[in-house]
C-alpha positions in Angstrom: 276.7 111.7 273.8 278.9 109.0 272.8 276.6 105.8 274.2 277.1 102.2 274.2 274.2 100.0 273.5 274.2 96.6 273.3 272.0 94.2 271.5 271.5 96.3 268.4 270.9 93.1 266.4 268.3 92.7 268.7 264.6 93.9 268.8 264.9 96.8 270.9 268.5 97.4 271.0 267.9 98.2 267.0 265.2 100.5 267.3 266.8 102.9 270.1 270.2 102.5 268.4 268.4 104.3 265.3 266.5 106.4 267.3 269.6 107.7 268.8 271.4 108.3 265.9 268.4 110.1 264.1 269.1 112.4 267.0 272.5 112.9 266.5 274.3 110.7 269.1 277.3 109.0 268.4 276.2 104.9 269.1 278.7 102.1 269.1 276.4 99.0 268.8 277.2 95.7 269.6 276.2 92.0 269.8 277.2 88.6 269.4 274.7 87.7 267.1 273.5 84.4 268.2 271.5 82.0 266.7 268.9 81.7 269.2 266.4 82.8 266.5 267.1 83.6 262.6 269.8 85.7 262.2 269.0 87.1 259.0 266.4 89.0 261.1 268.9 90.4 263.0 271.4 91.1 259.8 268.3 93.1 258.6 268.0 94.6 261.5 271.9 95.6 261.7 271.2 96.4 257.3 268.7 99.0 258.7 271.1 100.9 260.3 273.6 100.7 257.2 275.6 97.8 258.8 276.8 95.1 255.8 276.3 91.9 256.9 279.8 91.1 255.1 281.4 93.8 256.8 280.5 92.0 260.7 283.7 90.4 261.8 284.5 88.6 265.1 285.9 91.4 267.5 286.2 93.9 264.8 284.3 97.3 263.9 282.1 97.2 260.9 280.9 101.3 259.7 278.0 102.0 258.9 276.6 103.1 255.5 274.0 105.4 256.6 275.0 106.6 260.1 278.4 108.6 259.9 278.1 108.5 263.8 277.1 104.7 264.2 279.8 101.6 264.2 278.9 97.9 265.5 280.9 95.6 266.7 280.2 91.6 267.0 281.5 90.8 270.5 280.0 88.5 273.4 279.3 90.2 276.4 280.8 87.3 278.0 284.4 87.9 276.5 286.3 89.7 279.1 289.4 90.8 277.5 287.1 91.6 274.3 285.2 94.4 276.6 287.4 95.7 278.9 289.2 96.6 275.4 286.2 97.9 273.9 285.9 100.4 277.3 289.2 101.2 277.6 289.4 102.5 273.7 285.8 104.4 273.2 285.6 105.8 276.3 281.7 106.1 276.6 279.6 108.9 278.2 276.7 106.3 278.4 275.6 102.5 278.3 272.5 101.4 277.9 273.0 97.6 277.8 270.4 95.4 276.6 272.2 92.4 275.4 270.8 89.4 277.3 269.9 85.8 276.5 266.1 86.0 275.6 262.8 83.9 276.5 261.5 82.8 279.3 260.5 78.8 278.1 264.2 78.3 276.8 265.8 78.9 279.9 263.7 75.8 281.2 266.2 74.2 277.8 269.8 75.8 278.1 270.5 77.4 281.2 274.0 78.2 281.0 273.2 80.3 278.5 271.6 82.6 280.5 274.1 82.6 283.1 276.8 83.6 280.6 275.0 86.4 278.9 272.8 87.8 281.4 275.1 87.5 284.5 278.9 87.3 283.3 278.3 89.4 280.5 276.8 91.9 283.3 279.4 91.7 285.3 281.8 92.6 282.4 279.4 95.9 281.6 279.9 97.1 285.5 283.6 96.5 285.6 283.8 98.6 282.1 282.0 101.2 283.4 283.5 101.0 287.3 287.4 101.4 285.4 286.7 103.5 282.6 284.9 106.5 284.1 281.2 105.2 282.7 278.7 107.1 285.6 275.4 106.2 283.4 274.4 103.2 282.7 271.1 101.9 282.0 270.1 98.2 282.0 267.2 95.5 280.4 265.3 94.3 283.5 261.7 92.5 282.9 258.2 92.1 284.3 259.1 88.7 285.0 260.6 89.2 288.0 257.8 89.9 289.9 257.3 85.8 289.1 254.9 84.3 292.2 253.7 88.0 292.8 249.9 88.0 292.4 248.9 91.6 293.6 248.6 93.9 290.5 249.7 96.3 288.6 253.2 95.3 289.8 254.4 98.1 291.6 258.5 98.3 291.8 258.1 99.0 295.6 257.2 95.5 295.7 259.3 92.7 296.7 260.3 90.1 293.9 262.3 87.2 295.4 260.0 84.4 294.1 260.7 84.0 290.2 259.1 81.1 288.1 262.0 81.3 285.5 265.8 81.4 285.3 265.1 84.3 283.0 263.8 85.7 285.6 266.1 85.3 288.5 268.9 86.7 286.0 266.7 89.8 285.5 266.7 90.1 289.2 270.1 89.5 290.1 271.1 92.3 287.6 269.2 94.6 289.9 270.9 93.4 292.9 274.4 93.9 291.2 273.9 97.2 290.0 273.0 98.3 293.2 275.8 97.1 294.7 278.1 99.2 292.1 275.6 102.3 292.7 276.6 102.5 296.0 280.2 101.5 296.0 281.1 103.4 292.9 278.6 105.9 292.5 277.7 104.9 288.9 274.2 105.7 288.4 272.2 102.9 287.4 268.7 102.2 286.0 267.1 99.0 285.5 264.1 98.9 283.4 261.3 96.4 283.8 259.7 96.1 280.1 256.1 94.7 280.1 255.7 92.4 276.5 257.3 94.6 274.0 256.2 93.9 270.3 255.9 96.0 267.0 258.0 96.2 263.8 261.4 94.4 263.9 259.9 92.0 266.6 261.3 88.5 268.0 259.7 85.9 266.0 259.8 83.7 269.4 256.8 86.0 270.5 253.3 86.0 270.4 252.9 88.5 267.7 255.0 87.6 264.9 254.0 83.4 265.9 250.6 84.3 265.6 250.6 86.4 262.0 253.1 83.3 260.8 250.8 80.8 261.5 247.8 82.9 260.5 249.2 83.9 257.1 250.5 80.1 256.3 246.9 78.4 257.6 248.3 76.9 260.7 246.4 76.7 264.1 247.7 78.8 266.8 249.1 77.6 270.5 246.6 79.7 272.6 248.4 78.8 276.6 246.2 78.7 279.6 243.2 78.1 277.4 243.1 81.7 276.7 242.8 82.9 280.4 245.9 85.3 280.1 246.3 89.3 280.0 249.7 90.8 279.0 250.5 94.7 279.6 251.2 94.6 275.8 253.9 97.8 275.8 254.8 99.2 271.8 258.2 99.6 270.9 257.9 103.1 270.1 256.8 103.9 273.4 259.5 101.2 275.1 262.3 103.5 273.2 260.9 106.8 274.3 261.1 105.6 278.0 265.1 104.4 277.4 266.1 107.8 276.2 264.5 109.4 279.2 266.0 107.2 281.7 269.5 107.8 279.2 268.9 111.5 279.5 268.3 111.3 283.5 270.7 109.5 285.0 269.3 107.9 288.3 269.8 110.1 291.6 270.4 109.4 295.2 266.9 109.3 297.1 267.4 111.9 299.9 264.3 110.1 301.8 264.8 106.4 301.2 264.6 104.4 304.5 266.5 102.0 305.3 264.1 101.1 307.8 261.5 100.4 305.8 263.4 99.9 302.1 261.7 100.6 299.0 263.2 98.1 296.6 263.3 100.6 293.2 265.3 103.5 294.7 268.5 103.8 297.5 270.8 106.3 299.3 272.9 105.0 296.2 271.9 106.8 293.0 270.2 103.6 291.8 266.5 103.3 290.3 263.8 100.9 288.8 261.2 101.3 286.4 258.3 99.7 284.9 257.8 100.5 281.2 254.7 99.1 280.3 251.3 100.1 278.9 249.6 100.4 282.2 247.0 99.1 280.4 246.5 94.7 280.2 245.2 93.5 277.1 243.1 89.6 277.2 244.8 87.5 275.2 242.1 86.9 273.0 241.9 90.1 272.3 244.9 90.8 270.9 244.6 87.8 269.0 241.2 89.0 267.7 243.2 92.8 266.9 245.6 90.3 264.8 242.7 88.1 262.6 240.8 92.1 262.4 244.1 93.7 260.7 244.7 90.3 258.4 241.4 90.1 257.9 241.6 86.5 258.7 240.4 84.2 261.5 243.4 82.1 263.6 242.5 78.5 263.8 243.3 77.9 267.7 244.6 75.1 269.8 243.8 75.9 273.2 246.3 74.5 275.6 247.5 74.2 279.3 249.8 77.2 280.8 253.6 76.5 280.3 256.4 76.1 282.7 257.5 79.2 283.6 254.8 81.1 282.6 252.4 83.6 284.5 248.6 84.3 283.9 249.0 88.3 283.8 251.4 91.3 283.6 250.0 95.0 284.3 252.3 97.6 285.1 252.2 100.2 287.6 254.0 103.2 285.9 253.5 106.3 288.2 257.6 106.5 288.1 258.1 107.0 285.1 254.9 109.8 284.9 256.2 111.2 288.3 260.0 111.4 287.3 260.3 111.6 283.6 256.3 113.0 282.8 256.2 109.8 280.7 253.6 107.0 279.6 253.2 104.6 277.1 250.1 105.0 275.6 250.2 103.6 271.9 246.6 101.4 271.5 246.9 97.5 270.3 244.7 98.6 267.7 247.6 100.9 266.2 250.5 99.0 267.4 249.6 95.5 265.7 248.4 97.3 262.1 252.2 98.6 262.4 253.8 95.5 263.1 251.4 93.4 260.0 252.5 96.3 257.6 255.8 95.7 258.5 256.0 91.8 258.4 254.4 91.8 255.0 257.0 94.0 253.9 259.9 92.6 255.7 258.8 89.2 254.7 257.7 90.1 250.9 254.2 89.5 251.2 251.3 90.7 249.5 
Protein backbone atom coordinates (compact mmCIF):
# COMPACT_ATOMS: atom_id res chain seq x y z
CA UNK A 1 0.00 0.00 0.00
CA UNK A 2 1.08 3.41 -0.76
CA UNK A 3 0.01 5.23 2.90
CA UNK A 4 0.12 8.65 4.12
CA UNK A 5 1.14 9.21 7.61
CA UNK A 6 1.48 12.22 9.17
CA UNK A 7 3.59 13.33 12.06
CA UNK A 8 6.56 11.10 11.35
CA UNK A 9 8.77 13.61 13.17
CA UNK A 10 6.69 12.84 15.84
CA UNK A 11 6.75 10.09 18.55
CA UNK A 12 4.41 7.71 17.11
CA UNK A 13 4.11 8.85 13.64
CA UNK A 14 8.07 7.75 13.49
CA UNK A 15 7.85 4.48 14.88
CA UNK A 16 4.77 3.15 12.54
CA UNK A 17 6.27 5.02 9.57
CA UNK A 18 9.42 2.54 10.11
CA UNK A 19 7.45 -0.10 10.94
CA UNK A 20 5.72 0.20 7.77
CA UNK A 21 8.42 0.43 5.62
CA UNK A 22 10.32 -2.64 7.29
CA UNK A 23 7.28 -4.28 5.84
CA UNK A 24 7.51 -3.15 2.63
CA UNK A 25 4.90 -0.31 2.18
CA UNK A 26 5.58 2.57 0.29
CA UNK A 27 5.15 5.71 3.17
CA UNK A 28 5.09 9.35 2.33
CA UNK A 29 5.71 11.03 5.82
CA UNK A 30 5.10 14.33 6.68
CA UNK A 31 5.15 17.14 9.23
CA UNK A 32 5.62 20.64 9.97
CA UNK A 33 8.16 20.17 12.38
CA UNK A 34 7.25 22.55 14.99
CA UNK A 35 9.03 23.74 17.84
CA UNK A 36 6.73 22.91 20.41
CA UNK A 37 9.49 20.66 21.94
CA UNK A 38 13.29 20.19 20.57
CA UNK A 39 13.41 19.62 17.26
CA UNK A 40 16.54 17.89 17.04
CA UNK A 41 14.58 15.06 18.62
CA UNK A 42 12.44 15.05 15.94
CA UNK A 43 15.42 15.50 13.09
CA UNK A 44 16.68 12.27 14.90
CA UNK A 45 13.74 10.82 14.68
CA UNK A 46 13.28 11.83 10.79
CA UNK A 47 17.63 10.65 10.64
CA UNK A 48 16.29 7.27 11.77
CA UNK A 49 14.38 6.69 8.86
CA UNK A 50 17.38 7.98 6.50
CA UNK A 51 15.82 11.48 6.28
CA UNK A 52 18.88 14.40 6.25
CA UNK A 53 18.02 17.04 8.23
CA UNK A 54 19.63 19.30 5.35
CA UNK A 55 17.67 17.72 2.84
CA UNK A 56 13.97 18.94 4.77
CA UNK A 57 12.74 21.91 2.74
CA UNK A 58 9.50 23.94 3.10
CA UNK A 59 6.83 22.14 0.79
CA UNK A 60 9.40 20.00 -0.90
CA UNK A 61 10.22 16.12 -0.77
CA UNK A 62 13.36 15.13 0.95
CA UNK A 63 14.43 10.86 0.00
CA UNK A 64 15.32 8.89 2.19
CA UNK A 65 18.72 7.28 2.66
CA UNK A 66 17.69 3.97 3.99
CA UNK A 67 14.12 3.45 2.82
CA UNK A 68 13.96 3.32 -1.13
CA UNK A 69 10.13 3.36 -0.54
CA UNK A 70 10.00 6.27 2.15
CA UNK A 71 9.93 10.27 1.20
CA UNK A 72 8.95 13.09 3.76
CA UNK A 73 7.74 16.12 3.21
CA UNK A 74 7.65 19.36 5.67
CA UNK A 75 4.17 20.69 5.16
CA UNK A 76 1.45 22.04 7.81
CA UNK A 77 -1.56 20.33 7.92
CA UNK A 78 -3.04 23.63 7.99
CA UNK A 79 -1.81 24.76 4.44
CA UNK A 80 -4.63 24.12 2.15
CA UNK A 81 -3.31 24.49 -1.21
CA UNK A 82 0.00 22.68 0.18
CA UNK A 83 -2.29 19.34 0.73
CA UNK A 84 -4.81 19.22 -1.63
CA UNK A 85 -1.44 19.29 -3.92
CA UNK A 86 0.13 16.67 -2.03
CA UNK A 87 -3.34 14.40 -2.63
CA UNK A 88 -3.89 15.25 -5.91
CA UNK A 89 -0.16 14.13 -6.93
CA UNK A 90 0.53 10.69 -4.72
CA UNK A 91 -2.70 9.42 -4.90
CA UNK A 92 -2.79 7.38 -1.59
CA UNK A 93 -4.31 3.97 -0.91
CA UNK A 94 -4.28 4.95 2.86
CA UNK A 95 -3.84 7.77 5.63
CA UNK A 96 -3.24 7.31 8.78
CA UNK A 97 -2.99 10.87 10.17
CA UNK A 98 -1.47 11.55 13.33
CA UNK A 99 -0.22 15.06 13.04
CA UNK A 100 -1.88 17.05 15.78
CA UNK A 101 -0.87 19.89 18.20
CA UNK A 102 0.24 17.89 21.43
CA UNK A 103 -0.30 18.25 25.38
CA UNK A 104 -3.01 18.63 27.23
CA UNK A 105 -1.50 21.68 29.94
CA UNK A 106 -0.43 23.79 26.73
CA UNK A 107 -3.56 24.11 25.35
CA UNK A 108 -4.60 25.85 28.70
CA UNK A 109 -1.32 28.38 26.92
CA UNK A 110 -1.91 28.65 23.00
CA UNK A 111 -5.08 27.63 21.92
CA UNK A 112 -5.11 28.56 18.48
CA UNK A 113 -2.70 26.22 18.03
CA UNK A 114 -4.73 23.60 18.49
CA UNK A 115 -7.53 24.78 16.49
CA UNK A 116 -5.18 25.11 13.45
CA UNK A 117 -3.56 21.73 13.67
CA UNK A 118 -5.99 19.49 15.06
CA UNK A 119 -9.17 20.95 13.49
CA UNK A 120 -8.28 22.84 10.13
CA UNK A 121 -5.57 20.62 9.47
CA UNK A 122 -8.37 17.73 9.84
CA UNK A 123 -10.52 19.18 7.76
CA UNK A 124 -7.84 19.50 5.05
CA UNK A 125 -7.05 15.45 5.58
CA UNK A 126 -10.97 14.69 4.91
CA UNK A 127 -11.32 16.99 1.86
CA UNK A 128 -7.96 15.11 0.48
CA UNK A 129 -9.24 12.00 0.94
CA UNK A 130 -13.20 12.94 0.04
CA UNK A 131 -11.55 14.41 -3.78
CA UNK A 132 -8.92 12.11 -4.38
CA UNK A 133 -10.44 8.69 -4.00
CA UNK A 134 -8.74 8.04 -0.29
CA UNK A 135 -11.55 5.25 1.32
CA UNK A 136 -9.12 4.44 4.43
CA UNK A 137 -8.24 6.62 6.69
CA UNK A 138 -7.24 6.27 10.17
CA UNK A 139 -6.97 9.06 12.68
CA UNK A 140 -5.06 10.05 16.36
CA UNK A 141 -8.04 10.27 18.91
CA UNK A 142 -7.13 10.23 22.84
CA UNK A 143 -8.24 8.92 26.25
CA UNK A 144 -8.79 12.38 27.05
CA UNK A 145 -11.99 12.70 25.69
CA UNK A 146 -13.69 10.84 28.00
CA UNK A 147 -12.67 14.21 30.31
CA UNK A 148 -15.54 14.43 33.39
CA UNK A 149 -16.20 10.69 32.81
CA UNK A 150 -15.61 8.84 36.13
CA UNK A 151 -16.91 5.22 35.41
CA UNK A 152 -13.92 3.03 34.39
CA UNK A 153 -12.31 1.38 32.11
CA UNK A 154 -13.66 3.96 29.62
CA UNK A 155 -15.59 2.09 27.36
CA UNK A 156 -16.09 3.75 23.65
CA UNK A 157 -19.91 3.06 24.03
CA UNK A 158 -19.70 5.76 26.43
CA UNK A 159 -20.72 9.20 25.94
CA UNK A 160 -17.82 11.91 26.02
CA UNK A 161 -19.29 15.38 25.75
CA UNK A 162 -17.74 16.79 28.96
CA UNK A 163 -13.82 17.37 28.26
CA UNK A 164 -11.54 19.17 30.85
CA UNK A 165 -9.11 20.34 28.02
CA UNK A 166 -9.15 21.97 24.57
CA UNK A 167 -6.98 19.07 23.63
CA UNK A 168 -9.50 17.29 24.40
CA UNK A 169 -12.55 18.70 22.74
CA UNK A 170 -10.31 18.72 19.41
CA UNK A 171 -9.84 14.95 19.89
CA UNK A 172 -13.57 14.85 20.03
CA UNK A 173 -14.57 16.95 17.44
CA UNK A 174 -12.36 14.91 15.03
CA UNK A 175 -14.63 12.00 15.85
CA UNK A 176 -17.61 13.93 15.10
CA UNK A 177 -16.16 15.12 11.62
CA UNK A 178 -15.14 11.92 10.48
CA UNK A 179 -18.37 10.57 10.98
CA UNK A 180 -19.95 12.96 9.25
CA UNK A 181 -17.58 12.09 5.99
CA UNK A 182 -18.22 8.25 6.82
CA UNK A 183 -21.62 8.56 6.13
CA UNK A 184 -21.77 11.17 3.37
CA UNK A 185 -18.80 9.84 1.47
CA UNK A 186 -18.43 6.42 2.46
CA UNK A 187 -14.71 6.82 3.51
CA UNK A 188 -14.05 4.44 6.12
CA UNK A 189 -12.75 5.98 9.17
CA UNK A 190 -11.10 4.94 12.44
CA UNK A 191 -10.34 6.98 15.30
CA UNK A 192 -8.12 5.68 17.81
CA UNK A 193 -8.15 6.62 21.43
CA UNK A 194 -4.33 6.07 22.71
CA UNK A 195 -4.09 5.55 26.59
CA UNK A 196 -0.36 7.38 27.67
CA UNK A 197 1.95 6.09 25.10
CA UNK A 198 5.72 6.16 26.06
CA UNK A 199 8.87 4.14 25.10
CA UNK A 200 11.99 4.84 22.96
CA UNK A 201 11.75 8.03 20.81
CA UNK A 202 9.25 9.45 23.39
CA UNK A 203 8.02 13.25 23.93
CA UNK A 204 10.26 14.75 26.36
CA UNK A 205 6.92 16.80 27.55
CA UNK A 206 5.90 13.47 29.23
CA UNK A 207 6.24 11.86 32.29
CA UNK A 208 8.80 9.37 31.34
CA UNK A 209 11.48 11.05 29.67
CA UNK A 210 10.76 14.32 32.59
CA UNK A 211 11.24 11.94 35.13
CA UNK A 212 14.73 9.98 33.82
CA UNK A 213 15.99 13.92 33.03
CA UNK A 214 15.54 15.02 36.21
CA UNK A 215 16.55 11.79 37.86
CA UNK A 216 19.86 11.45 35.83
CA UNK A 217 20.71 15.41 36.39
CA UNK A 218 19.74 15.28 40.51
CA UNK A 219 16.71 17.31 40.14
CA UNK A 220 13.45 16.68 42.26
CA UNK A 221 10.51 15.45 40.33
CA UNK A 222 6.83 17.32 39.92
CA UNK A 223 4.75 14.27 41.32
CA UNK A 224 0.70 15.96 40.45
CA UNK A 225 -2.13 15.11 42.63
CA UNK A 226 0.28 14.23 45.39
CA UNK A 227 0.80 10.97 43.79
CA UNK A 228 -2.97 9.88 43.76
CA UNK A 229 -3.02 9.15 39.87
CA UNK A 230 -3.06 5.80 37.70
CA UNK A 231 -2.41 6.08 33.95
CA UNK A 232 -3.29 2.98 31.41
CA UNK A 233 0.54 3.35 30.65
CA UNK A 234 0.21 1.70 26.75
CA UNK A 235 4.01 0.85 24.94
CA UNK A 236 4.73 2.06 21.75
CA UNK A 237 5.32 -1.13 20.28
CA UNK A 238 2.01 -2.36 21.10
CA UNK A 239 0.38 1.35 20.11
CA UNK A 240 1.97 0.59 16.43
CA UNK A 241 0.71 -2.97 16.28
CA UNK A 242 -2.86 -1.74 16.98
CA UNK A 243 -2.45 1.20 13.91
CA UNK A 244 -1.47 -1.42 11.29
CA UNK A 245 -4.49 -3.51 12.29
CA UNK A 246 -6.94 -0.81 12.10
CA UNK A 247 -4.65 0.24 8.63
CA UNK A 248 -5.13 -3.30 7.42
CA UNK A 249 -9.05 -3.33 8.42
CA UNK A 250 -10.62 -0.64 7.21
CA UNK A 251 -13.81 0.27 9.41
CA UNK A 252 -17.22 -1.41 8.21
CA UNK A 253 -20.79 -0.40 8.34
CA UNK A 254 -22.42 -1.95 11.56
CA UNK A 255 -25.46 -3.90 10.15
CA UNK A 256 -26.99 -3.77 13.86
CA UNK A 257 -26.31 -0.28 15.08
CA UNK A 258 -29.48 1.44 16.42
CA UNK A 259 -30.26 4.46 15.98
CA UNK A 260 -32.51 4.24 18.69
CA UNK A 261 -30.37 3.55 21.15
CA UNK A 262 -26.69 4.83 19.46
CA UNK A 263 -23.58 3.34 20.40
CA UNK A 264 -21.19 6.27 20.02
CA UNK A 265 -17.88 4.01 18.48
CA UNK A 266 -19.65 2.40 15.52
CA UNK A 267 -22.63 3.64 12.75
CA UNK A 268 -24.69 2.60 9.73
CA UNK A 269 -21.68 4.64 8.24
CA UNK A 270 -18.59 2.48 7.99
CA UNK A 271 -17.03 4.53 10.96
CA UNK A 272 -15.33 3.05 14.19
CA UNK A 273 -13.57 3.89 17.62
CA UNK A 274 -11.02 2.28 19.51
CA UNK A 275 -9.25 2.30 22.69
CA UNK A 276 -5.64 1.30 22.48
CA UNK A 277 -4.47 1.08 25.74
CA UNK A 278 -2.85 -1.47 28.22
CA UNK A 279 -6.13 -2.40 29.84
CA UNK A 280 -4.12 -2.52 32.62
CA UNK A 281 -3.65 1.12 35.06
CA UNK A 282 -0.40 1.56 36.54
CA UNK A 283 -0.12 4.03 40.17
CA UNK A 284 1.86 6.64 39.52
CA UNK A 285 4.27 5.83 42.01
CA UNK A 286 4.75 2.86 40.60
CA UNK A 287 5.92 3.63 37.53
CA UNK A 288 8.08 6.08 39.04
CA UNK A 289 9.43 3.43 41.40
CA UNK A 290 9.92 1.04 37.78
CA UNK A 291 12.08 4.25 36.69
CA UNK A 292 14.51 4.86 40.07
CA UNK A 293 14.60 0.42 39.86
CA UNK A 294 16.04 0.53 36.08
CA UNK A 295 18.45 3.81 36.96
CA UNK A 296 19.22 2.36 39.91
CA UNK A 297 18.52 5.68 41.53
CA UNK A 298 15.94 7.20 43.84
CA UNK A 299 13.79 10.49 42.36
CA UNK A 300 13.86 13.32 44.79
CA UNK A 301 9.92 14.26 44.67
CA UNK A 302 7.94 17.36 44.99
CA UNK A 303 4.56 16.38 45.57
CA UNK A 304 2.07 18.80 44.17
CA UNK A 305 -1.68 19.71 43.61
CA UNK A 306 -3.46 18.17 40.31
CA UNK A 307 -3.14 20.57 37.22
CA UNK A 308 -5.70 22.25 35.08
CA UNK A 309 -6.85 20.04 32.76
CA UNK A 310 -5.79 17.11 34.21
CA UNK A 311 -7.65 13.85 35.30
CA UNK A 312 -6.85 11.42 38.29
CA UNK A 313 -6.96 8.03 36.13
CA UNK A 314 -7.08 6.52 32.59
CA UNK A 315 -7.95 2.56 32.12
CA UNK A 316 -9.04 1.33 28.95
CA UNK A 317 -11.63 -0.94 28.05
CA UNK A 318 -10.19 -2.78 24.90
CA UNK A 319 -12.63 -5.67 24.14
CA UNK A 320 -12.83 -4.00 20.41
CA UNK A 321 -9.86 -4.27 19.44
CA UNK A 322 -9.62 -8.17 20.98
CA UNK A 323 -13.20 -8.78 19.47
CA UNK A 324 -12.42 -7.26 15.94
CA UNK A 325 -8.73 -7.33 15.27
CA UNK A 326 -7.76 -10.42 18.08
CA UNK A 327 -5.53 -7.70 19.49
CA UNK A 328 -4.13 -6.46 22.97
CA UNK A 329 -1.49 -4.56 24.31
CA UNK A 330 0.24 -6.36 26.74
CA UNK A 331 3.94 -5.19 27.01
CA UNK A 332 4.69 -4.89 31.15
CA UNK A 333 6.07 -1.41 32.64
CA UNK A 334 8.76 -3.42 33.83
CA UNK A 335 9.92 -4.07 30.13
CA UNK A 336 8.67 -1.03 28.53
CA UNK A 337 10.60 1.56 30.76
CA UNK A 338 14.13 -0.66 30.77
CA UNK A 339 13.58 -0.05 26.85
CA UNK A 340 12.98 3.45 26.90
CA UNK A 341 16.30 4.19 29.70
CA UNK A 342 18.51 2.07 27.30
CA UNK A 343 17.38 4.14 24.64
CA UNK A 344 17.73 7.70 26.29
CA UNK A 345 21.20 6.92 27.44
CA UNK A 346 22.05 6.11 24.06
CA UNK A 347 20.15 8.74 22.25
CA UNK A 348 21.37 11.23 24.72
CA UNK A 349 25.17 9.83 25.03
CA UNK A 350 25.12 8.75 28.43
CA UNK A 351 26.92 6.31 30.29
Amino acid sequence: MKILVTGTAGFIGHNLAKTLLERGDEVIGLDNINDYYDVNLKYGRLQDLGIKREDVKEGAFANSETYPKHKFIKLDLSDRDGMEKLFKEEQFDAVCNLAAQAGVRYSLENPHAYINSNVVGFMNILEGCRHHGVSNLCYASSSSVYGLNKSQPFKTSDHTDHPVSLYAATKKSNEMMAHTYAHLYGISTTGLRFFTVYGPWGRPDMAPMLFTDAILSDRAIKVFNHGDMSRDFTYIDDIVEGIINVIDNPAKSDANWDALNPDPSSSSAPYKVYNIGNNEPVKLMDFIQAIEEKLGKEAEKNFMDMQPGDVQSTYADVRGLIEDMNYKPDTSIESGVSAFVDWYREFYSLS
